[in-house]
N, C-alpha and C positions, 0 to 999 in steps of 0.2 A: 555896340550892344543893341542898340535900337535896330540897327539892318538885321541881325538874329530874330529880335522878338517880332519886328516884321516878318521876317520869312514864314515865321513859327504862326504868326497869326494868317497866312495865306495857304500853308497846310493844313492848317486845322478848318478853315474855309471851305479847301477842297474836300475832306472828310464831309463836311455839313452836306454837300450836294452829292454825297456819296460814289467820289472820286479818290481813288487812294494811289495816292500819290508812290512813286517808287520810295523804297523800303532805305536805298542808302541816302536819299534824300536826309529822311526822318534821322538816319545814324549820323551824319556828316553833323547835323544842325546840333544834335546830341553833344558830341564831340567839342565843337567849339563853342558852348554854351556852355559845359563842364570848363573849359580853358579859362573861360572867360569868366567864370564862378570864381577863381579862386582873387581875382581883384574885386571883385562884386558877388559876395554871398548871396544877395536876395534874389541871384537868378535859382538858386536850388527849387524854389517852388516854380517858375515855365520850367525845370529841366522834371521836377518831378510829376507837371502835367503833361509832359510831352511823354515822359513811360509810359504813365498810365494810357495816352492815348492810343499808344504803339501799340502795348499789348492788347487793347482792348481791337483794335481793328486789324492788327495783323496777328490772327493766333496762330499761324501756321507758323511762327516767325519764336530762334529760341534767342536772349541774347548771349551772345559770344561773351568770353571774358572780360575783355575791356568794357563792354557793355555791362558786364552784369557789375562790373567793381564801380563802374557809375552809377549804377541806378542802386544801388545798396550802398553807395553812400549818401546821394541824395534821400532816400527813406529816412536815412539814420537823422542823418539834419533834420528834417521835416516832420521827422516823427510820426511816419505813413508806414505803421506795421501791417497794414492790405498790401501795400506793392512790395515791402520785405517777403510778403509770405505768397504774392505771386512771382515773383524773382526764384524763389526756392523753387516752389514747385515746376515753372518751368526748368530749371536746371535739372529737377531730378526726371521732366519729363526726356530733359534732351538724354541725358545720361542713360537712360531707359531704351531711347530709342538708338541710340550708335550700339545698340545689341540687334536692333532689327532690321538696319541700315532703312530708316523708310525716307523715300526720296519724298515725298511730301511736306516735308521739315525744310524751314531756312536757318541754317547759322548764319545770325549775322552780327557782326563784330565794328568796333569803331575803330581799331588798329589801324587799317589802309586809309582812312579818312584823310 
């Protein structure tokens, strides 16, 4: 748990000096912090400040299923109806956009993690 929350505090590092870090970085650490959550609940607030950090610097970025069924549960724990109700609307923006095929969109997903 600590090598996570490390990692986690060295991306968010790299954010501050306005370096952004690869995208599956951010999902990977996602992934096994949600894993790692279910013996240790008190990670749901890093996992629900690392969404908020995603979306806030990656808006190009929609999350994938697995992703979105993490970060809507983490809310639901935490009791963060702002990232429930930015979860939505990216979902409806992705959903919007596989009508316009726009290649400027990332799915990205924690499944291959």
């Amino acid at each position: 748990t600590s090598v996570l929350l490390r990692v986690m505090d060295a991306l968010f590092e790299a954010l501050e000096k306005n370096q952004r870090p690869q995208i599956q970085l951010w999902i990977t650490l996602i992934k096994r912090l949600s894993d790692t959550s279910k013996l240790d609940p008190s990670l749901e607030v890093s996992i629900n400040r690392t969404f908020r950090c995603i979306l806030d610097a990656y808006p190009d970025v929609w999350p994938g299923n697995d992703l979105l069924r993490i970060g809507l549960r983490t809310s639901a724990v935490t009791n963060d109806a702002g990232l429930i109700s930015e979860l939505i609307a990216r979902e409806v923006q992705r959903k919007r956009g596989l009508h316009e095929k726009s290649s400027s969109r990332i799915e990205a997903d924690a499944g291959d993690s």
